[in-house]
Every structure is written in C-alpha cells, then in structure tokens.
C-alpha positions, 0 to 999 in steps of 0.5 A: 500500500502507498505512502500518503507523502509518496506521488502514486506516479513514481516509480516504488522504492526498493527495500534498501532505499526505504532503509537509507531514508530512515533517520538517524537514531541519535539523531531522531526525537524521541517518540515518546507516545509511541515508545508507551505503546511499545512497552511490556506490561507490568509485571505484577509483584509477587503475591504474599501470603496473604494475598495468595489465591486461596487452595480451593479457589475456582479451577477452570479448565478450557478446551476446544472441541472440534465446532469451535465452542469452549468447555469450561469445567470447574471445580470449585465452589467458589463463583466466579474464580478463575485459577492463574495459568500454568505458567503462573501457578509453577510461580506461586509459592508452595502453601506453607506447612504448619508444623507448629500446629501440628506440634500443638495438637499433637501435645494436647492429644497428649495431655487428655491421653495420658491422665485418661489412660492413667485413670483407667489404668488405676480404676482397672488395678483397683477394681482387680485388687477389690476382686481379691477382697474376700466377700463374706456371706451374711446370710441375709442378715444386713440391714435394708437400705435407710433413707440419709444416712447408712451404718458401717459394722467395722470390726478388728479381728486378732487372727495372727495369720499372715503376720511376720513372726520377725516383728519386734512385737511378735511376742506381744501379739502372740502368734501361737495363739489360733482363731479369730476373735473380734477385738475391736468392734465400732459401728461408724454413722455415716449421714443424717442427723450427723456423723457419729462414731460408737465404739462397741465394748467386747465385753457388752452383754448381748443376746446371741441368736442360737447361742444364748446370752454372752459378751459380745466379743463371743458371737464372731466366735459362735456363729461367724460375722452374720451372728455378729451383725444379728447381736450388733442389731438385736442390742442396740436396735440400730440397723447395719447396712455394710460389715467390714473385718481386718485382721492384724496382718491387714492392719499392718500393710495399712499403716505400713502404706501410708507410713505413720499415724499421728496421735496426741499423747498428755504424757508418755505410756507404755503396756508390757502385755501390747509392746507399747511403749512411748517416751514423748509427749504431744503429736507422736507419729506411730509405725505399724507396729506401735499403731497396733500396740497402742489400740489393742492396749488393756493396761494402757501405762502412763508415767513420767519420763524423766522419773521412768529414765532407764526402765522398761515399762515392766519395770515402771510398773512394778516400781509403781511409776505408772498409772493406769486411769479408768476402765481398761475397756473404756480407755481402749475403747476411746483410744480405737476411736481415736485412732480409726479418725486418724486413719480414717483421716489419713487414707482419705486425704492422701492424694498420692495414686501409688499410696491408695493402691498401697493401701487396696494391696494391704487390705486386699489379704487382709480384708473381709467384707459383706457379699454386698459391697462393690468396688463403687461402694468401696470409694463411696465410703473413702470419699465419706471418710474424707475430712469426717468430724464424727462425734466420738462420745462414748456409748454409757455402759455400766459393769454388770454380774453374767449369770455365768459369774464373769464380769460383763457390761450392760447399757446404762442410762443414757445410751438411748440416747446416743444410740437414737443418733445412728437408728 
C-alpha cells in the first residue's frame, strides 16, 4: 500500500532505499507516545501470603472441541474464580506447612491421653485388687437400705495369720495363739442427723441368736460375722447396712502404706502385755507396729519420763511409776476411736495414686467384707471418710454380774440416747 507523502506516479522504492531514508537514531526525537505503546506490561509483584489465591479457589479448565465452542469445567465452589495459568501457578509459592500446629495438637492429644489412660489404668488395678477382697456371706442378715444416712459394722479381728513372726512385737501379739476373735468392734454413722462414731465394748452383754446370752466379743466366735451383725442389731436396735473385718496382718500393710499415724499423747505410756511403749509427749507419729500396740492396749501405762529414765515399762510398773486411769475397756475403747479418725483421716486425704493402691494391696489379704459391697461402694465410703468430724462420745455402759459369774457390761442410762443418733 502507498505512502500518503509518496506521488502514486513514481516509480516504488526498493527495500534498501526505504532503509537509507530512515533517520538517524541519535539523531531522531524521541517518540515518546509511541515508545508507551511499545512497552511490556507490568509485571505484577509477587503475591504474599496473604494475598495468595486461596487452595480451593475456582479451577477452570478450557478446551476446544472440534465446532469451535469452549468447555469450561470447574471445580470449585467458589463463583466466579478463575485459577492463574500454568505458567503462573509453577510461580506461586508452595502453601506453607504448619508444623507448629501440628506440634500443638499433637501435645494436647497428649495431655487428655495420658491422665485418661492413667485413670483407667488405676480404676482397672483397683477394681482387680477389690476382686481379691474376700466377700463374706451374711446370710441375709444386713440391714435394708435407710433413707440419709447408712451404718458401717467395722470390726478388728486378732487372727495372727499372715503376720511376720520377725516383728519386734511378735511376742506381744502372740502368734501361737489360733482363731479369730473380734477385738475391736465400732459401728461408724455415716449421714443424717450427723456423723457419729460408737465404739462397741467386747465385753457388752448381748443376746446371741442360737447361742444364748454372752459378751459380745463371743458371737464372731459362735456363729461367724452374720451372728455378729444379728447381736450388733438385736442390742442396740440400730440397723447395719455394710460389715467390714481386718485382721492384724491387714492392719499392718495399712499403716505400713501410708507410713505413720499421728496421735496426741498428755504424757508418755507404755503396756508390757501390747509392746507399747512411748517416751514423748504431744503429736507422736506411730509405725505399724506401735499403731497396733497402742489400740489393742488393756493396761494402757502412763508415767513420767524423766522419773521412768532407764526402765522398761515392766519395770515402771512394778516400781509403781505408772498409772493406769479408768476402765481398761473404756480407755481402749476411746483410744480405737481415736485412732480409726486418724486413719480414717489419713487414707482419705492422701492424694498420692501409688499410696491408695498401697493401701487396696494391704487390705486386699487382709480384708473381709459383706457379699454386698462393690468396688463403687468401696470409694463411696473413702470419699465419706474424707475430712469426717464424727462425734466420738462414748456409748454409757455400766459393769454388770453374767449369770455365768464373769464380769460383763450392760447399757446404762443414757445410751438411748446416743444410740437414737445412728437408728
């Protein structure tokens, strides 16, 4: 096509006159309107993070069939969203990972699994030391169920099976000696109107369904736990929801679990016949086997330490340095009830899984308890126990002439009283 300045009439020119026509480059303005339309466009900067295309933004893919119409295909939910080329998206930084993340959800996974398992670890362990418990058969005697409160038959046997003979005490215990007899008995209110616990002498006068009449102490002995419970029932006409029994061997892996009692003393004492023997005064934190001697102790001594300096307690005895006050019942009695509240206290406190399952181990040999009793009541009573401010007022007894001439007790004016407290 001509030029607009070029005469239509001359001649065209060839290629190398058009070249020599052109004009200088130095020398040439610059076109700078022209150079504009030339120039590339702006490459755009490099997309942050945040500004990155979203992962499930819209992918669209364009191809041709063979009428010359466009197929479209997306694959996204998002309307309107057209994905970067392929060339664009090979420039596209790669989604970062978030390993801080998944360090994060990794350790709370951990922190729920491992007191999760720990927990079922410690309820299965418990739940398979209660199954070594012995369940004792009551033949039905045990009380139904009253509304607010429930009653704890507790009872301390002196059957030596089981225990070391090396013990410093063993002849104050007095291994040889065979059968089980209930040395100590308390009946443990728990509930309405308020926590009460009543120690129970073994010397109590009771009727003794099948045997006749005798002291309390005797029923284990003649008709096993269920004619216990029956004579428990029949002279204090109060109910007994649960019995629980253990013996010396079981008393001794309890304390030797959670490792002292604490028991206040007003002055020191000993017994010959227990093997107690304490010099201090106040807070005294007694082993297994100064615990057992303390509350089976019937000629509980109390002296004066610096008169005693030197002496066993036989020897202050016989010296007569030593005073026995009261009733060697009632004193023990109230020294059991002491005690079971430290103990009580001091099991049910502990927050410790190693020493709880130390102490279900214990028990385990030397725990017997009613065939209606589960593992779920089990803790029911540890968690009662725990912080327990039970009345510990003893139950009034008098002394009382058997018709067989052994000297026994018999309840006393006043006793309704404390005993409405538990029916």
């Amino acid at each position: 096509m001509p030029n607009g300045d070029e005469d239509a009439s001359s001649p065209p020119l060839s290629a190398w006159d058009r070249l020599a026509d052109l004009p200088d480059l130095e020398e040439a303005p610059l076109d700078a309107p022209w150079l504009a339309s030339r120039a590339p466009a702006e490459t755009p900067p490099r997309p942050t993070d945040d500004q990155a295309p979203p992962r499930d933004q819209r992918q669209f893919r364009v191809t041709a069939d063979p009428g010359g119409v466009a197929d479209i295909d997306t694959h996204s939910p998002e309307p309107g969203g057209l994905a970067p080329a392929p060339e664009q998206q090979s420039a596209l930084p790669p989604p970062r990972a978030q390993p801080r993340r998944s360090r994060r959800r990794l350790l709370i996974a951990l922190l729920v699994a491992v007191p999760l398992l720990a927990v079922l670890g410690f309820g299965f362990y418990a739940w398979v030391l209660w199954g070594r418990v012995e369940k004792i058969d009551t033949a039905g005697t045990l009380s139904a169920q009253s509304p607010g409160f429930e009653n704890y038959l507790i009872v301390g046997v002196d059957s030596r099976e089981g225990v070391d003979p090396d013990l410093e005490t063993a002849d104050s215990i007095g291994l040889r000696v065979a059968g089980s007899r209930s040395d100590t008995m308390v009946l443990l209110h728990v509930g309405e109107p308020a926590d009460r616990m009543i120690s129970l002498p073994r010397d109590l006068w009771v009727d003794i369904p099948g045997h006749g009449a005798s002291k309390l102490n005797a029923a284990s002995a003649l008709g096993g736990p269920p004619a216990l419970i029956e004579s428990v029932k029949g002279a204090l006409d109060a109910p007994v929801h649960h019995y629980l029994e253990v013996d010396i061997a079981g008393f001794l892996s309890v304390i030797d679990a959670v490792g002292t009692i604490t028991i206040e003393f007003g002055s020191p004492a000993c017994d010959p016949k227990s093997g107690l023997d304490v010099r201090q005064t106040g807070l005294v934190a007694l082993d297994s086997e100064q615990a057992l001697a303390y509350v089976r102790s019937r000629t509980y001594t109390e002296f004066d330490a610096a008169d005693a300096a030197g002496l066993d307690c036989a020897e202050i005895r016989a010296a007569g340095l030593g005073v026995t006050r009261g009733n060697a019942d009632f004193g023990r009695t109230e020294r059991q009830r002491r005690f079971l509240l430290a103990v009580f206290d001091t099991v049910s406190s502990t927050r410790n899984p190693v020493t709880v399952l130390s102490v279900l181990s214990g028990l385990s040999d030397g725990l017997r308890v009613d065939d209606t009793m589960g593992v779920r009541d089990a803790f029911g009573l540890l968690q009662e126990l725990r912080g327990l401010d039970a009345d510990t007022s003893p139950l009034p007894v008098v002394d009382f002439a058997a018709p067989n001439g052994s000297a026994a007790l018999a309840l006393a004016p006043g006793a309704e009283e404390v005993l409405d407290s538990v029916r």
